[in-house]
C-alpha positions as MATLAB code, in Angstrom:
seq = 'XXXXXXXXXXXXXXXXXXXXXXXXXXXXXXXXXXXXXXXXXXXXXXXXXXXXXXXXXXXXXXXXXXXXXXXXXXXXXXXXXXXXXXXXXXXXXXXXXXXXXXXXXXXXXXXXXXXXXXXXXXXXXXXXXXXXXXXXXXXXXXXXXXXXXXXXXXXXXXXXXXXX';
ca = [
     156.428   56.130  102.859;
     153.957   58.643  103.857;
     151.257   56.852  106.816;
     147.922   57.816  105.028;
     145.650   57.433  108.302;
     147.998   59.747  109.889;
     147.449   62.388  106.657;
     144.001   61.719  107.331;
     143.865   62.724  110.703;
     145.289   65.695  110.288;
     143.063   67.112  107.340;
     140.223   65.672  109.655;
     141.484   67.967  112.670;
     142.080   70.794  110.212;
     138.518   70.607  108.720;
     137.075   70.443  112.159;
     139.062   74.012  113.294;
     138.038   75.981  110.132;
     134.561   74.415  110.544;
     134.713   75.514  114.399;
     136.382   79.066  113.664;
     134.153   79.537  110.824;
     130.853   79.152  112.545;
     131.636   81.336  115.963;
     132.703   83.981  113.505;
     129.303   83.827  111.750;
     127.479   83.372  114.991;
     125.047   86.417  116.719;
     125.471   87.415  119.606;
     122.745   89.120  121.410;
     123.609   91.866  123.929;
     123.065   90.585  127.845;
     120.430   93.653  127.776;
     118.768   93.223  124.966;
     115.028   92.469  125.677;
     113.775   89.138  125.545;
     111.884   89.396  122.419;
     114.799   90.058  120.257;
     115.436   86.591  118.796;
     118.491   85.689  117.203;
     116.265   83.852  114.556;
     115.252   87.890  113.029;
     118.511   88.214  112.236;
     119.101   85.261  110.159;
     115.772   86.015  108.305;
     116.828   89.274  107.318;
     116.744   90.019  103.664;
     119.541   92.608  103.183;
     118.934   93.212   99.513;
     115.685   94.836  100.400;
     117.331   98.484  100.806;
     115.067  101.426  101.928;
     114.443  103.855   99.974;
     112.928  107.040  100.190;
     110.037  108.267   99.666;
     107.250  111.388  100.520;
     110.379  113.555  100.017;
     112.798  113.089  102.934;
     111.758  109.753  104.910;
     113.775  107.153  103.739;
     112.245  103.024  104.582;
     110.337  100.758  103.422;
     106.959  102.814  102.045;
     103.367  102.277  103.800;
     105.284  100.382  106.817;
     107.750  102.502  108.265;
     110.897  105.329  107.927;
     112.976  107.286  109.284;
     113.415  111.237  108.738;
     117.234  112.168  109.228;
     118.949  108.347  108.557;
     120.719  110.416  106.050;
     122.549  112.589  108.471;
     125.924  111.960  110.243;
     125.033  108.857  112.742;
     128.082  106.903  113.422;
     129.412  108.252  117.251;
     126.893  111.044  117.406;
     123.569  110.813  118.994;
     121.786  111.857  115.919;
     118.466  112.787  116.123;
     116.034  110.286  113.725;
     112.139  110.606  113.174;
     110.385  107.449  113.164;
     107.223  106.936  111.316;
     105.249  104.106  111.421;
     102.018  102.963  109.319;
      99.288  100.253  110.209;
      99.538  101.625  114.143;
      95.843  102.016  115.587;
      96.303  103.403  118.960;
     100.250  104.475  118.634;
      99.866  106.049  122.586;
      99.156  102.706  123.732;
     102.466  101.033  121.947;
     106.051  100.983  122.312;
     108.710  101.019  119.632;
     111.858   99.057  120.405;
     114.915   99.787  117.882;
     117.710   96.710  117.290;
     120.656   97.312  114.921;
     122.716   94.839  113.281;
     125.709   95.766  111.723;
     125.705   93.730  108.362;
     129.889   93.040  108.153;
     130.524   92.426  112.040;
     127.357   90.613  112.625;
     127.098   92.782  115.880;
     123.762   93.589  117.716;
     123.531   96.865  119.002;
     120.746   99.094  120.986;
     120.569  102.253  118.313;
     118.460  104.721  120.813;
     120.706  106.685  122.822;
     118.275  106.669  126.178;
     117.829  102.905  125.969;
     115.857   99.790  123.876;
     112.208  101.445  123.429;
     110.464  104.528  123.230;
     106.707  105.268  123.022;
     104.844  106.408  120.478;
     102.863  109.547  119.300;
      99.943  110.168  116.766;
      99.819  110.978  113.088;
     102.510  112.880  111.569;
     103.663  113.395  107.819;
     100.893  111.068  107.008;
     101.709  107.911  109.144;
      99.660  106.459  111.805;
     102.559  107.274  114.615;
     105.424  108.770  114.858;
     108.673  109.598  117.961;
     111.571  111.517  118.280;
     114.725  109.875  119.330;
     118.357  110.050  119.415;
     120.438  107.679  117.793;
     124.269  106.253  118.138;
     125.367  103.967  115.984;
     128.926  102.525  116.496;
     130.393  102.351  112.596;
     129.825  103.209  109.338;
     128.251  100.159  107.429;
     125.524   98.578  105.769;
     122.929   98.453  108.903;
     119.423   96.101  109.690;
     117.550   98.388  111.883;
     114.715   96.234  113.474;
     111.480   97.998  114.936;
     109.620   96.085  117.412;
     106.019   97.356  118.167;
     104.479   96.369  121.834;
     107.211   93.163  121.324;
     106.678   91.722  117.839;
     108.349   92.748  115.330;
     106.754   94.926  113.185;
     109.525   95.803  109.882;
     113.021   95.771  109.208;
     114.885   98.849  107.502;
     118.040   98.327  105.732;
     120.290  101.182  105.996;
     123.489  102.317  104.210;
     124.988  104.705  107.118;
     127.826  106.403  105.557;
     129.262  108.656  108.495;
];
């Protein structure tokens, strides 16, 4: 005769280890690094159906907020070099962009810029308000959030499909 509160303990204690496997799986980790702005509460709000596109021939985000020029070029393991253009900036010499990636399948944060978190802005340029030169590195192939932070806040988020 089978003991039914000892088959009920054990699908209790199985429920509990997929529930507890389940949830550090799906859980983001911030780098040790990262700056202390980046909340893991931006991640959770991103809306990865909202793909950039491009637009004014070859930058490719989210129109009359911000893109990127070269996001379309080999990225994955190669310091890349990617134009950032930003709109709604007033004085883009006095503000700093800081770039976050999150890799869509692994859930992994990662700093994109090659020389660290945050660069600094320039003026006008393909008509946007700023604009900066960087290298980028990103890790793997993969649907990517890329997360611009201006001065701090967060300012857009770009949804990239980086093929290679």
């Amino acid at each position: 005769m089978i003991n039914i509160k000892k088959v009920a303990l054990v699908l209790i204690s199985l429920a509990w280890i997929v529930v507890g496997c389940t949830s550090q799986e799906s859980e983001i980790q911030l780098p040790e690094d990262a700056p202390e702005f980046v909340e893991k509460s931006h991640f959770e709000e991103i809306d990865w159906e909202n793909k950039a596109v491009r637009f004014q021939g070859n930058i490719i985000g989210n129109k009359n907020k911000s893109g990127v020029i070269g996001v379309d070029m080999p990225s994955v393991n190669q310091g890349q070099k990617w134009m950032w253009h930003l709109w709604g900036i007033e004085e883009p010499l006095a503000v700093d962009l800081t770039v976050v990636g999150m890799h869509k399948a692994t859930k992994e944060v990662h700093q994109v810029l090659t020389n660290g978190w945050t660069i600094g802005l320039a003026g006008e340029n393909n008509g946007a308000d700023a604009h900066s030169p960087s290298s980028v590195n990103l890790p793997e192939a993969g649907v990517w959030a890329i997360l611009l932070y201006t001065n701090g806040e967060l300012f857009d988020t770009l949804i990239y499909e980086i093929e290679k």
